[in-house]
DOKE-214845 format. One record per residue: x, y, z of N, C-alpha, C in turn. Coordinates in steps of 0.2 Angstrom, whole numbers, padded with zeros to 4 digits, always signed. Layout:
XYZXYZXYZ/...
END
This chain:
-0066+0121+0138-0071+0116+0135-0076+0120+0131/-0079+0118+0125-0082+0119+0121-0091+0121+0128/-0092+0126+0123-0099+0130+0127-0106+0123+0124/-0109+0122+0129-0114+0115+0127-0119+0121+0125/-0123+0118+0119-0129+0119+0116-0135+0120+0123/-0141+0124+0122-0145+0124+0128-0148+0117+0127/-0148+0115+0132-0151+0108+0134-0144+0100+0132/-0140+0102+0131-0137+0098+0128-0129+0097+0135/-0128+0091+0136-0122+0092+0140-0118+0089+0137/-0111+0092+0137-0104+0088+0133-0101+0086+0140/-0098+0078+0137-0095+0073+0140-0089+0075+0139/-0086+0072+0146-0078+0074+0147-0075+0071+0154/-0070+0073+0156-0067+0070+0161-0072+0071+0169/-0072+0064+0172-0078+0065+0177-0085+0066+0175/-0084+0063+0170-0091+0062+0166-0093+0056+0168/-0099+0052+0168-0099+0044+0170-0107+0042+0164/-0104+0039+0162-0108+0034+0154-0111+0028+0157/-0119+0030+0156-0124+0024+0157-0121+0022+0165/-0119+0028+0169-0118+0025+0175-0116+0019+0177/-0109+0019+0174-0105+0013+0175-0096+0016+0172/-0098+0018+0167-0087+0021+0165-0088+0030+0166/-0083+0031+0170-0081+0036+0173-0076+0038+0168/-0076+0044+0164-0070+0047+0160-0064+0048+0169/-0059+0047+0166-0055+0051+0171-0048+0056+0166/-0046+0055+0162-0042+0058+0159-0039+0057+0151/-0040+0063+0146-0037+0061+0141-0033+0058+0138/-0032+0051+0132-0027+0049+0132-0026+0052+0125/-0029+0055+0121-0027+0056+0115-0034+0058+0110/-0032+0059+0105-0038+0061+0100-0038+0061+0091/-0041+0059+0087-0040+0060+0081-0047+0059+0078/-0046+0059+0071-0051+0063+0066-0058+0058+0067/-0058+0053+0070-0064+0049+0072-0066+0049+0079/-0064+0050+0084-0063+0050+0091-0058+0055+0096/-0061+0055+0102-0056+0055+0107-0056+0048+0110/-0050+0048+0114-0049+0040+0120-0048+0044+0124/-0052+0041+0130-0052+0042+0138-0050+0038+0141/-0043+0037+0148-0043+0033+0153-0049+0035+0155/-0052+0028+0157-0058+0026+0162-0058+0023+0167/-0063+0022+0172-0065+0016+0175-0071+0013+0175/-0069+0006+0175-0077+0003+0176-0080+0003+0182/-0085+0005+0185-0087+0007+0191-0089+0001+0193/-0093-0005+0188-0095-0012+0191-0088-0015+0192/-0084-0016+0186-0078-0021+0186-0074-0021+0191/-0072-0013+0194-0068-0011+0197-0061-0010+0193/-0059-0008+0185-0055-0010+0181-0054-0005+0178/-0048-0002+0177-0045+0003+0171-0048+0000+0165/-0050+0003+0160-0052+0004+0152-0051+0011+0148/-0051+0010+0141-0050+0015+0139-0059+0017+0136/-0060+0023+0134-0067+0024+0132-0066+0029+0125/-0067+0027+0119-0066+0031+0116-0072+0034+0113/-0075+0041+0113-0079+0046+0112-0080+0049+0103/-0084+0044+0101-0085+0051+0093-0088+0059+0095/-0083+0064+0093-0081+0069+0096-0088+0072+0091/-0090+0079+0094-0096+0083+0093-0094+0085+0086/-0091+0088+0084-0088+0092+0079-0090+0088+0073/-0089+0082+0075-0090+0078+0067-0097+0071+0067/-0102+0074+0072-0106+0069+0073-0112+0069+0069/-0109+0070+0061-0115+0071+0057-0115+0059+0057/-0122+0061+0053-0124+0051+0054-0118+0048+0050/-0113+0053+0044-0112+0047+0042-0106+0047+0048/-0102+0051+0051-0096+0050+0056-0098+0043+0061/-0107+0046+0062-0110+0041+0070-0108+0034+0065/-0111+0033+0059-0111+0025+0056-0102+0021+0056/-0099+0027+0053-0091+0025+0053-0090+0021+0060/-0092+0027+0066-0088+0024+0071-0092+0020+0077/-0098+0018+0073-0103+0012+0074-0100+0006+0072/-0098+0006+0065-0095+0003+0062-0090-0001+0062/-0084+0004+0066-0078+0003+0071-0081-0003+0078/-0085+0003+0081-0086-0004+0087-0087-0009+0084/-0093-0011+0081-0093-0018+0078-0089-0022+0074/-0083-0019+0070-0079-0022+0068-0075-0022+0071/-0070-0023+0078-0068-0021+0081-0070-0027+0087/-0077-0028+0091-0079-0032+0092-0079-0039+0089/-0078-0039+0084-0080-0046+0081-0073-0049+0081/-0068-0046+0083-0061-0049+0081-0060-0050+0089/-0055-0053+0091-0053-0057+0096-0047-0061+0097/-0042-0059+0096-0035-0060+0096-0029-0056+0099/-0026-0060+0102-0020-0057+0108-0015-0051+0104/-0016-0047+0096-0014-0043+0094-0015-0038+0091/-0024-0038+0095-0028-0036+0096-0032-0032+0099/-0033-0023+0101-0035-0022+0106-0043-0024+0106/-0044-0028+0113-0051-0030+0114-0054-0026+0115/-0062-0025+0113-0068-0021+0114-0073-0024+0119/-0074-0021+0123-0077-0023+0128-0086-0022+0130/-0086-0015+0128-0093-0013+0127-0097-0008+0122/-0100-0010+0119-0103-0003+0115-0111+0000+0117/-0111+0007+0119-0117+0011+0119-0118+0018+0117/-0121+0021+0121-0124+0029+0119-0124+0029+0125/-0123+0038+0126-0124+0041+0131-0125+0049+0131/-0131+0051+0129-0135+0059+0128-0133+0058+0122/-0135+0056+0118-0134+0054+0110-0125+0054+0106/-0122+0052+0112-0115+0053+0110-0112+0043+0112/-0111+0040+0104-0108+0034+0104-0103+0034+0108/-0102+0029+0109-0093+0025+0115-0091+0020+0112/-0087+0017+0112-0085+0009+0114-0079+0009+0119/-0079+0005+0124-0076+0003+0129-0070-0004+0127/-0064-0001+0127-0059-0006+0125-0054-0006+0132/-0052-0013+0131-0044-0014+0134-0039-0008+0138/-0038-0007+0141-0031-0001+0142-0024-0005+0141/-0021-0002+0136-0017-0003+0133-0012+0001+0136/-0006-0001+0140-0002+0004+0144+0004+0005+0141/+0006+0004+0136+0014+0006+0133+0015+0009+0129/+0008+0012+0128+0011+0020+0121+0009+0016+0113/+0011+0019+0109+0010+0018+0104+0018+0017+0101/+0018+0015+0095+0024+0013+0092+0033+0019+0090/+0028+0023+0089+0032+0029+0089+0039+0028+0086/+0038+0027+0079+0043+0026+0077+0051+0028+0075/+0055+0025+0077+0063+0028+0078+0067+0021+0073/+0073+0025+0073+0077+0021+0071+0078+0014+0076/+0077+0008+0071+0080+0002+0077+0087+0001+0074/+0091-0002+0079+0096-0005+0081+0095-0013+0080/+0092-0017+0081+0086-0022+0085+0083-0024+0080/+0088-0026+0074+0081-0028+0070+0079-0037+0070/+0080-0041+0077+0076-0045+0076+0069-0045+0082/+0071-0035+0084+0064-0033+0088+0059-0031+0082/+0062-0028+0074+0059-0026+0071+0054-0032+0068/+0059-0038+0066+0056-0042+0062+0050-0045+0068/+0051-0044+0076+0045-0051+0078+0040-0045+0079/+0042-0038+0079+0036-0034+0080+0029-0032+0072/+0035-0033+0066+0031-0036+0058+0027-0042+0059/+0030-0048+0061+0027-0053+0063+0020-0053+0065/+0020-0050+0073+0016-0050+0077+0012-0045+0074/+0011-0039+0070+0007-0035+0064+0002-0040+0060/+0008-0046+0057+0004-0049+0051+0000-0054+0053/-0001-0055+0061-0004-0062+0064-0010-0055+0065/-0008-0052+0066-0017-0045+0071-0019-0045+0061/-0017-0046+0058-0020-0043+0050-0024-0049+0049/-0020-0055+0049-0022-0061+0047-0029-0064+0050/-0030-0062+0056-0035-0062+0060-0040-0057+0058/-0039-0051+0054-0043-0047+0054-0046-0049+0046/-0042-0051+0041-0045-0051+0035-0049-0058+0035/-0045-0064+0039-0050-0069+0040-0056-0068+0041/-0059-0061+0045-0064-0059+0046-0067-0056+0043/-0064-0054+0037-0065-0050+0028-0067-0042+0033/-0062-0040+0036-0059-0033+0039-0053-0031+0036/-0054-0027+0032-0047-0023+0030-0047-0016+0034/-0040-0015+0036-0040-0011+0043-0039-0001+0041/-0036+0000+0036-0036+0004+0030-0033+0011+0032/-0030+0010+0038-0027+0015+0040-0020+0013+0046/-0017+0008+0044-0012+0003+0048-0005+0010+0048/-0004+0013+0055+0003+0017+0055+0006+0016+0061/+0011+0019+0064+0014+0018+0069+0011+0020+0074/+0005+0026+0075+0000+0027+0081-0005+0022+0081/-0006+0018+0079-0010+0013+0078-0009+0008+0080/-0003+0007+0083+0000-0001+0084+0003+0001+0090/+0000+0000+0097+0001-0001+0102+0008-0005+0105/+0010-0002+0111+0015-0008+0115+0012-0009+0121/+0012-0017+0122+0010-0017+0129+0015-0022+0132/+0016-0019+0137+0023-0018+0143+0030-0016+0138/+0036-0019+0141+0042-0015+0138+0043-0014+0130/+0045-0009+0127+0044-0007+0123+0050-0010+0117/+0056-0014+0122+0060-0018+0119+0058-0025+0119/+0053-0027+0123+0054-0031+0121+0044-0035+0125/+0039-0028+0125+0032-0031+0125+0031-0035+0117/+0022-0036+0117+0018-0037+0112+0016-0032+0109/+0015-0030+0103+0010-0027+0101+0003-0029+0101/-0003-0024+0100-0009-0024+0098-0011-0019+0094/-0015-0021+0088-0016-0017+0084-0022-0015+0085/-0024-0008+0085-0031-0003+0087-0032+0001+0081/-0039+0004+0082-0040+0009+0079-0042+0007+0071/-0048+0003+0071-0051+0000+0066-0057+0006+0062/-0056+0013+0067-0060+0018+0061-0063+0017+0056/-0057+0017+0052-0058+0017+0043-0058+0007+0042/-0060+0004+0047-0059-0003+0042-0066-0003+0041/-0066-0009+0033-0071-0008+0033-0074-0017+0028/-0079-0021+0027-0080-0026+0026-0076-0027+0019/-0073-0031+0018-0071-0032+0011-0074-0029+0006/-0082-0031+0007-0088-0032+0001-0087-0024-0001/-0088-0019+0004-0088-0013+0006-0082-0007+0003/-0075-0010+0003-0070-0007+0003-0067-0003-0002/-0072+0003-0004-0069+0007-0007-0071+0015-0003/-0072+0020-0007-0073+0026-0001-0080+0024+0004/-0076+0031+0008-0080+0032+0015-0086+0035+0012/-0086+0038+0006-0091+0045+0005-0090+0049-0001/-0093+0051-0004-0090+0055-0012-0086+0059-0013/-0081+0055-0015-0076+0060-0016-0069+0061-0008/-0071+0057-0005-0068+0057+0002-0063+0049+0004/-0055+0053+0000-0054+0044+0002-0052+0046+0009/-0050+0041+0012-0047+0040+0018-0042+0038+0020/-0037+0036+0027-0033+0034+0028-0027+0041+0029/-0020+0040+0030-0017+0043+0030-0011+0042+0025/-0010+0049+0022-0006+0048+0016-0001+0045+0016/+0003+0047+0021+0012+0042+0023+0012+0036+0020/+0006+0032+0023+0003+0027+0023+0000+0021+0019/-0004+0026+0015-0009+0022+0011-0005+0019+0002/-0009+0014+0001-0006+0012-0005-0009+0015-0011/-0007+0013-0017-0006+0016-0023-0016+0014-0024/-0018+0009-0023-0026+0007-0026-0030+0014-0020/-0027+0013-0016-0033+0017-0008-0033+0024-0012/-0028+0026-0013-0026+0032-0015-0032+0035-0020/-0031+0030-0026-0035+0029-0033-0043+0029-0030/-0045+0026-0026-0051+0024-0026-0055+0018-0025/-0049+0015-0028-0051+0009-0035-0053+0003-0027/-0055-0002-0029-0058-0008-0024-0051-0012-0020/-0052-0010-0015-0045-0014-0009-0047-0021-0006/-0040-0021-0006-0042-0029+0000-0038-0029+0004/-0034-0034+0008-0029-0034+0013-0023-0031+0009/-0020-0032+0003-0016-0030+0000-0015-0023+0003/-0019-0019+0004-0017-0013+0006-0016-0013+0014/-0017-0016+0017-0014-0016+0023-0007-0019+0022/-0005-0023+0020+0002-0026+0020+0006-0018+0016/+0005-0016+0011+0007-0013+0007+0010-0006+0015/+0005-0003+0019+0005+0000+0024+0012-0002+0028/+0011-0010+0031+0015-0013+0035+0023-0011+0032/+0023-0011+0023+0030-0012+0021+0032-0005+0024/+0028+0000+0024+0031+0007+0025+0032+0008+0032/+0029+0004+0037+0029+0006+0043+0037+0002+0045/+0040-0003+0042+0048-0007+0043+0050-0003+0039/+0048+0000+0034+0054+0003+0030+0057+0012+0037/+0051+0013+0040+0053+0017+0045+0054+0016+0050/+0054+0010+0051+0059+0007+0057+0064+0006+0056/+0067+0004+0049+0074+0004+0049+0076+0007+0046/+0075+0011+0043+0080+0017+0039+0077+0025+0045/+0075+0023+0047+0072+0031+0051+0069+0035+0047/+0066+0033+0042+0064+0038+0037+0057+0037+0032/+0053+0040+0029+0047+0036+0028+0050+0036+0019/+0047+0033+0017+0052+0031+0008+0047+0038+0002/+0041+0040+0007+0040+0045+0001+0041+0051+0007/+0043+0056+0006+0040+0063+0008+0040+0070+0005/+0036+0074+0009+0036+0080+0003+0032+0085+0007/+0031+0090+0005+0026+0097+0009+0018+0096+0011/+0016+0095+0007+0009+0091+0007+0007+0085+0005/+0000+0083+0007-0002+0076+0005-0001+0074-0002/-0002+0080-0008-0005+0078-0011+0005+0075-0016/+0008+0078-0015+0015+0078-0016+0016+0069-0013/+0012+0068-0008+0016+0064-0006+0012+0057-0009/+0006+0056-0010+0001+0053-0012+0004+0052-0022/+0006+0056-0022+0009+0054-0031+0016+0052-0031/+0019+0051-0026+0024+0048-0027+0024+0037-0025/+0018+0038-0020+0018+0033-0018+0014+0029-0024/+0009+0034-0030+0006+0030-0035+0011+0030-0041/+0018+0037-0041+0024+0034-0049+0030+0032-0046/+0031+0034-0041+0040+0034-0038+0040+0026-0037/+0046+0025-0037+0049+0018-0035+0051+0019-0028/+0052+0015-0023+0055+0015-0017+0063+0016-0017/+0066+0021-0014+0073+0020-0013+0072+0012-0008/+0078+0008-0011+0080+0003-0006+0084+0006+0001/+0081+0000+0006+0083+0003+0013+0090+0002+0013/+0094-0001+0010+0099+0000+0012+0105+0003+0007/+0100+0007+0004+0103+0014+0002+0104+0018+0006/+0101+0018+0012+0099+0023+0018+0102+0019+0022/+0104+0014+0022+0108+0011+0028+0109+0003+0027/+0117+0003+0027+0120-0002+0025+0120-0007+0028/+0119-0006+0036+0121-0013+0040+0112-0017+0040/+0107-0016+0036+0099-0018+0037+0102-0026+0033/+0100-0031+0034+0099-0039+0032+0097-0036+0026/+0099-0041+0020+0097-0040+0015+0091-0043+0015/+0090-0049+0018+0083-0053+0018+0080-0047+0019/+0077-0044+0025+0075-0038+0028+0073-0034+0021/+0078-0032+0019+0077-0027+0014+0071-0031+0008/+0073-0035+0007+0069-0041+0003+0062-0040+0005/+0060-0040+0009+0051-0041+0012+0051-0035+0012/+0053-0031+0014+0051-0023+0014+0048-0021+0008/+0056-0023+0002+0056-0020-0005+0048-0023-0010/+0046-0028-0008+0040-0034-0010+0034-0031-0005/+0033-0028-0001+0028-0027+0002+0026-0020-0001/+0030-0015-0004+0031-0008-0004+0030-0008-0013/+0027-0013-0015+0028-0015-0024+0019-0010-0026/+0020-0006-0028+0014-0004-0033+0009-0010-0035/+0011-0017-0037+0006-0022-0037+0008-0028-0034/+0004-0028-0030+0007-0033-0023+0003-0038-0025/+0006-0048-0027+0003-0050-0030-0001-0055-0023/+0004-0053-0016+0002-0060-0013-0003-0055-0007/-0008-0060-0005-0013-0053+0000-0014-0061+0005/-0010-0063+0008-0011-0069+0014-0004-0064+0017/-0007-0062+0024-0003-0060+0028+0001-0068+0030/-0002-0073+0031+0003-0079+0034+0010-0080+0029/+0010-0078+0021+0017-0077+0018+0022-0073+0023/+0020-0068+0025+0026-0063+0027+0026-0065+0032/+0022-0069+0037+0025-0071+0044+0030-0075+0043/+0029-0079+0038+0036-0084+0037+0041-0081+0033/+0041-0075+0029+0046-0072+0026+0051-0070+0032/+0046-0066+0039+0050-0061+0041+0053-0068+0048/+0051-0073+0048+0054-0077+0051+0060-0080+0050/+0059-0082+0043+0065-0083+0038+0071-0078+0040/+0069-0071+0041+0074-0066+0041+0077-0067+0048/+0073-0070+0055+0076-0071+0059+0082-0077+0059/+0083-0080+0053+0085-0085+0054+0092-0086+0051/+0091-0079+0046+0097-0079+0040+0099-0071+0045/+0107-0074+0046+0113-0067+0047+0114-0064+0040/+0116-0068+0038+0120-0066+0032+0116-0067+0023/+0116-0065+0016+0112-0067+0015+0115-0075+0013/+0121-0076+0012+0123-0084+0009+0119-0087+0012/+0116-0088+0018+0113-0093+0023+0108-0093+0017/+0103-0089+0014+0099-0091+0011+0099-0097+0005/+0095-0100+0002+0093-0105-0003+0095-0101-0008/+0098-0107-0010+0100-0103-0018+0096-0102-0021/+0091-0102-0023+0084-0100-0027+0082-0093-0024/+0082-0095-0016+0078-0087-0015+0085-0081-0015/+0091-0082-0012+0097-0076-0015+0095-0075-0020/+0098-0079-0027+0095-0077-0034+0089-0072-0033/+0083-0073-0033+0081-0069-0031+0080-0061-0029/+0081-0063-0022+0085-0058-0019+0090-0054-0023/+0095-0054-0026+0099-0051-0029+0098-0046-0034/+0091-0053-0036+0090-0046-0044+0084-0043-0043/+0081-0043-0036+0076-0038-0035+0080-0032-0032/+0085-0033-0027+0088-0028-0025+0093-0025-0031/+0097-0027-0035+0097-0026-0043+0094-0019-0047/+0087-0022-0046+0081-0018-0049+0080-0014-0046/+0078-0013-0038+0078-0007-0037+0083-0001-0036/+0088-0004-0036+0093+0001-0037+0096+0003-0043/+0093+0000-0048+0093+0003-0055+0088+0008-0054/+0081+0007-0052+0076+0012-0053+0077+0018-0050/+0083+0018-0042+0084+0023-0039+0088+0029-0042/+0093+0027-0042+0098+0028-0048+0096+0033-0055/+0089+0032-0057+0086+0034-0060+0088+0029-0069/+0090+0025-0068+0090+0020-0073+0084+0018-0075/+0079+0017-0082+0072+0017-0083+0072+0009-0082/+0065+0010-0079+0062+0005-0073+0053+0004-0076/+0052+0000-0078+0045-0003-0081+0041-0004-0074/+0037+0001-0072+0033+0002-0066+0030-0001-0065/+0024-0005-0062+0015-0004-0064+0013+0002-0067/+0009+0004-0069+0004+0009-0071-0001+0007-0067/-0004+0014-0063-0008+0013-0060-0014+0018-0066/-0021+0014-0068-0026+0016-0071-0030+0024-0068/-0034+0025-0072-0039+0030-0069-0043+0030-0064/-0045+0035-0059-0048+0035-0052-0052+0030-0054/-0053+0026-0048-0057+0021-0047-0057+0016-0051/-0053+0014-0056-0051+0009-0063-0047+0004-0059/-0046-0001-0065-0043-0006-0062-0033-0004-0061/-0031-0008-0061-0025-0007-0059-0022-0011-0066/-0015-0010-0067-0015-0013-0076-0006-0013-0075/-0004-0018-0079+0006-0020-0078+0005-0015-0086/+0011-0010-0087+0014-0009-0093+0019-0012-0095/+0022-0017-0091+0029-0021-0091+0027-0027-0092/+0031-0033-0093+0031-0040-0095+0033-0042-0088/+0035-0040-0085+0038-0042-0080+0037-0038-0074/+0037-0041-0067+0038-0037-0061+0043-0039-0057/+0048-0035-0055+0051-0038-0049+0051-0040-0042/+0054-0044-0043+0052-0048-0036+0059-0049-0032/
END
């Protein structure tokens, strides 16, 4: 453990905050916090307790993760982690949430894709709820989306509202400092340029496209390698990677994963990925939506292939977003 400053005590396990939550044991750590299992000493109750760690307690980290509890707070749905309390203790912020017992999502290949489809589902209902709230969450990846109970077949809850931030607000943390995580983030986050839920759906499409193909659609040695692929490269289709994925399936993904994403209501892809529960094969689908289907999956397998492909253009840092094409595929 880190050597405390003279007069200064650091918080750790067997610590007890405001004389009521007792740290009892690490559960993890990342660029805005640590999470502690806890106890409520009043409630009698397991919680988790997450600590803004020393190292980054400059004001603006404190306001970020002020920021978090309170947005974070204000939301209140089943896929959702609840926040329970927020304070200070020897000048070190907390918030006190739910204990979530089933790990995090950890993503692997499914076999299970209509555990895939109601685990997007139940993603797009915790979004839906958050942008209602003009909360963009800005950082959506598979550590972040909890399992509570069996892992085949609990609920999710979505945590770790860090980097979310008001709609009004939703462009960098800080000058010069985007945020989020590169695997993840979309072509605008990247830029700079002004976000809305669009980028979280945009996220969700890469979190299915690595649920079912096992692989994430861009990668590369560094961020920055990988961040430029996700603002010119096309997406390989998933089932170029693997044949037996529903074609519907492939369809939401391929439309979520679009450099200009035109639809930002999560409650469309709750009924898309429903749809996919419903459709085996694609002829089950409406003639209008196969058509569809067909010539976007078409197109991007033109693009892959390396046959030219009329992109978006994305504009200069922080500019707007701009079509060079007449057309998008859908």
């Amino acid at each position: 453990m880190e050597t405390p400053e003279p007069g200064r005590i650091l918080l750790g396990p067997n610590s007890i905050l405001r004389q009521r939550y007792r740290l009892d044991s690490e559960i993890g750590r990342g660029g805005m916090g640590i999470v502690y299992r806890a106890t409520d000493l009043d409630l009698k109750r397991q919680v988790a307790v997450k600590l803004l760690p020393d190292r980054v307690s400059s004001p603006d980290a404190r306001e970020r993760f002020i920021r978090e509890a309170r947005a974070a707070a204000a939301l209140n749905h089943p896929n959702i982690v609840a926040v329970h309390d927020v304070g200070e203790d020897q000048g070190v912020p907390f918030f006190v949430m739910e204990l979530v017992e089933g790990g995090n999502l950890s993503v692997t290949t499914s076999n299970d894709f209509r555990r895939v489809v109601e685990i997007g589902s139940q993603i797009c209902q915790a979004l839906e709820h958050a942008h209602a709230h003009n909360i963009v969450h800005r950082d959506l990846k598979p550590d972040n989306v909890l399992l509570s109970g069996a892992r085949e077949s609990g609920s999710i809850k979505l945590a770790d509202l860090g980097l979310a931030l008001p709609v009004r607000d939703s462009r960098l943390s800080g000058v010069g400092a985007i945020v989020g995580t590169p695997a993840y983030m979309a072509p605008e986050q990247i830029l700079g340029a002004k976000i809305d839920g669009r980028a979280d759906l945009y996220a969700l499409g890469v979190v299915l496209y690595e649920m079912t193909t096992g692989r994430l659609p861009f990668m590369g040695d560094d961020p920055l390698t990988i961040v430029s692929q996700h603002i010119h490269a096309p997406v390989v289709p998933p089932r170029a990677l693997r044949s037996d994925i529903p074609r519907a399936l492939e369809a939401v993904i391929i439309k979520l994963s679009q450099k200009i994403r035109l639809c930002d209501m999560p409650a469309h892809w709750i009924r898309r990925l429903r749809f996919v529960t419903l459709s085996k094969h694609p002829t089950s689908l409406p003639t209008n939506q196969l058509r569809r289907l067909r010539y976007s999956t078409r197109c991007h397998a033109d693009a892959s292939s390396g046959a030219r492909m009329n992109w978006p253009k994305l504009a200069s840092f922080g500019g707007e977003l701009e079509k060079d094409a007449a057309t998008v595929c859908f």
